[in-house]
N, C-alpha and C positions, 0 to 999 in steps of 0.2 A: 504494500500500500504506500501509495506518496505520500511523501510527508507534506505538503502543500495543499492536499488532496480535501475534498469536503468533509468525507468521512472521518478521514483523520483528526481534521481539527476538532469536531464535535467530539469523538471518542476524546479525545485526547482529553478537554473542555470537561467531558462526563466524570473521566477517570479523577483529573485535579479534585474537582468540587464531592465528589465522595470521599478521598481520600481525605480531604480538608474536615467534610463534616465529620466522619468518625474521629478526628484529632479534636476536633471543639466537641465532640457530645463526650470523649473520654476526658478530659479535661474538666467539663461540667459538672461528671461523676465523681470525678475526683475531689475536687473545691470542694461539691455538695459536703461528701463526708466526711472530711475536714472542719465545715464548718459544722456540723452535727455534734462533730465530737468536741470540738472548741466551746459551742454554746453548753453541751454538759460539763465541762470542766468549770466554765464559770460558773455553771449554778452548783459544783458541787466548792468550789473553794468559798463561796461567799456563805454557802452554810455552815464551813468552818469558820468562818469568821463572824457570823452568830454566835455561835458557842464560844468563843474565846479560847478555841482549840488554835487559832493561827490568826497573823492579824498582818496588814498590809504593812507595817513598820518591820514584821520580822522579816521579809526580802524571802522568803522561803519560795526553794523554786517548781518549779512544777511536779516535780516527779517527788517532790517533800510531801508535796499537798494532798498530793493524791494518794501517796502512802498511809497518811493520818487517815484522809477519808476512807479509804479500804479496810482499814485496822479498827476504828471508833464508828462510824457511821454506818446506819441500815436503812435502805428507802423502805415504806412499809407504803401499800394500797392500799387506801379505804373508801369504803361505801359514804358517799358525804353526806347522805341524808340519816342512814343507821348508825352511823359510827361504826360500822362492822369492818375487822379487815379482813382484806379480799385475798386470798392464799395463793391464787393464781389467776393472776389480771395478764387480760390478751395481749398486752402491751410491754414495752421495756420503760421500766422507772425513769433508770436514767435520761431517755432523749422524752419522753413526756412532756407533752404540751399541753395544761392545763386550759390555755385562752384557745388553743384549736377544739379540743374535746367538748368543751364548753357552748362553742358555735357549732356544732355536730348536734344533725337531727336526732338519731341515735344514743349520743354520746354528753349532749349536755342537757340541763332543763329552765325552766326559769327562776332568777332567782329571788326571795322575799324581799317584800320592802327595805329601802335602806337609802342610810344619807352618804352614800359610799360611791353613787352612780357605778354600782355592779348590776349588768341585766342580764346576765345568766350565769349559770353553777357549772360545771362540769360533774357528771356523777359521780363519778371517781376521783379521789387527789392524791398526790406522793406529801408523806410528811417524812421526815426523818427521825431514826433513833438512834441516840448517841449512847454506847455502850464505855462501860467500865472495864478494866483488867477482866475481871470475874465474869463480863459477860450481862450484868446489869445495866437496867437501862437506865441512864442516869439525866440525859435531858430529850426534852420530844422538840424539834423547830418543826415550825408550820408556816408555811407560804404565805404571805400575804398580798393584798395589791389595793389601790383603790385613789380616786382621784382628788388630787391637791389641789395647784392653782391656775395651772398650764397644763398637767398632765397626767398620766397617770403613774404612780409610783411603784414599782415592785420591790416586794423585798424579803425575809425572813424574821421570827421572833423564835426566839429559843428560851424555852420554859425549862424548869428544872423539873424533877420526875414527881414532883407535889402539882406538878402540872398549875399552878399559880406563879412561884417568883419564878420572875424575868432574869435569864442568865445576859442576854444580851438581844441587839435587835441590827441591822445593816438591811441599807437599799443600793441596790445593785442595779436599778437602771429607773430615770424617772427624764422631766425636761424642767424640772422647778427653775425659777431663778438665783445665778451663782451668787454667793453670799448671804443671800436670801432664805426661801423656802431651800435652796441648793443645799443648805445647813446638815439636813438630815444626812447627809455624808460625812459629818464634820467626826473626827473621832472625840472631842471632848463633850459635843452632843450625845452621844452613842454612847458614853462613858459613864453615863450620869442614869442608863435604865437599869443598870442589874442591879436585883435587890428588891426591885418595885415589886407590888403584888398586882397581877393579872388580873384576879375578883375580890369580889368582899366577901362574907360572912357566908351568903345567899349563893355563891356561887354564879355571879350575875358578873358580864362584864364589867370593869373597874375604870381600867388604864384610862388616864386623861394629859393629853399635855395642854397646859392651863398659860394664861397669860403673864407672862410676870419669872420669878424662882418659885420652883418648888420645895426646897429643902430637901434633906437627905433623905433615904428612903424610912427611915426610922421615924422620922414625924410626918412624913408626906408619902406612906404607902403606895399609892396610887395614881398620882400626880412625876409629871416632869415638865421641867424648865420648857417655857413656850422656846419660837423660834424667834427671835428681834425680828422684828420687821415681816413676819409671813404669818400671818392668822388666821389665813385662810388657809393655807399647807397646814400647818400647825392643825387644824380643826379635819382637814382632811387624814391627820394620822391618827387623832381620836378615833373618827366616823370608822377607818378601813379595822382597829382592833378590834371596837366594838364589835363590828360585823363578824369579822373571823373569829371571834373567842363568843361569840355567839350561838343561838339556836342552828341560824342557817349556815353556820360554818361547822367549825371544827370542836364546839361543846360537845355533842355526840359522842364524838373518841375519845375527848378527854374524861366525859364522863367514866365509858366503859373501861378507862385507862385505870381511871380512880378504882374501880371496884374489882378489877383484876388483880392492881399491884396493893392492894390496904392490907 
């Protein structure tokens, strides 16, 4: 065949543009699951940095983080309406997307009233447990998420296994304003929740960040330091705990946690 030739050039034309797209669709696949596996590593190091297993000051590097979390940490599936956990969910813990399952016919429902602007549940949710040497479960972090002043803020809170004091609390991805509502990144913010108690007496959400200092947790159980200047963020971090430590959240498990571990 000529090389000049009609046929030629077309094949030739045919062969490039295949050969090209199998090189961008493998590439595609590639990225994909890189970025798959990069989005569960952040969410599993920022729930060590709830617990105050690992903190962004100690420079600890990847393959550190992920050891503590393999060693200390267990994603557990549960029923979000029964608080039952699910022994085998169709799903992998780790790449789990809550806000996808959630918008799934199937897979999510709607969810109760709330000052949180959450409009649906996912049935299912990953919480973690943080074990002890012995294999005890010493803190539970629960996901949370809910909208500030710009955005919506996601993050973690890590309870201790009285499933009330707050071990710690980090948000890991929100658009607040820097200095601002942005605050809740701040670690001296972050540093002032353990200790707090999660409910009262009643067993009834507690947590409040209030306008103004709250004092240490020892006279101000249930209160933290607002954020200067973001009152709205600020009321949006009340509004998303309530919600999650709530009925239509994560009360459920925590209850059945209580009557398991008493």
């Amino acid at each position: 065949m000529q090389r000049d030739s009609v046929t030629y050039i077309v094949g030739f034309a045919a062969v490039v543009c295949i050969v090209c797209g199998l090189m961008v669709s493998s590439a595609a696949v590639a990225l994909k699951t890189q970025q798959t596996a990069n989005a569960a590593f952040d969410k599993q190091r920022n729930v060590l940095y709830a617990t105050g297993l690992a903190s962004p000051a100690a420079g600890l590097s990847r393959e550190q983080l992920e050891t503590i979390y393999d060693e200390r940490v267990k994603p557990v599936v549960i029923d979000l309406k029964s608080g039952d956990v699910v022994d085998s969910p169709s799903f992998d813990p780790a790449t789990y997307d809550m806000d996808k399952a959630a918008d799934g016919a199937d897979t999510g429902m709607p969810a109760p009233e709330n000052s949180s602007s959450i409009q649906r549940l996912p049935k299912e949710a990953v919480i973690y447990q943080v074990t002890g040497e012995g294999g005890e479960v010493e803190m539970i972090v629960l996901p949370i998420k809910g909208y500030g002043l710009w955005s919506t803020l996601y993050g973690f809170l890590a309870l201790d296994k009285d499933t009330t004091t707050v071990r710690g609390i980090t948000y890991y991805k929100h658009g607040e304003t820097p200095g601002l509502g942005g605050e809740v990144d701040n670690p001296n913010w972050k540093a002032k929740w353990p200790g707090r108690k999660a409910y009262n007496d009643q067993w009834q959400p507690a947590l409040q960040v209030i306008k103004g200092q709250a004092g240490p947790p020892s006279s101000a159980p249930h209160q933290v330091d607002g954020l200067s200047g973001a009152s709205i963020t600020s009321r949006g971090v009340s509004n998303m705990l309530h919600f999650w430590l709530g009925d239509g959240g994560f009360a459920p498990y925590l209850a059945k946690f209580r009557e398991q571990h008493s």
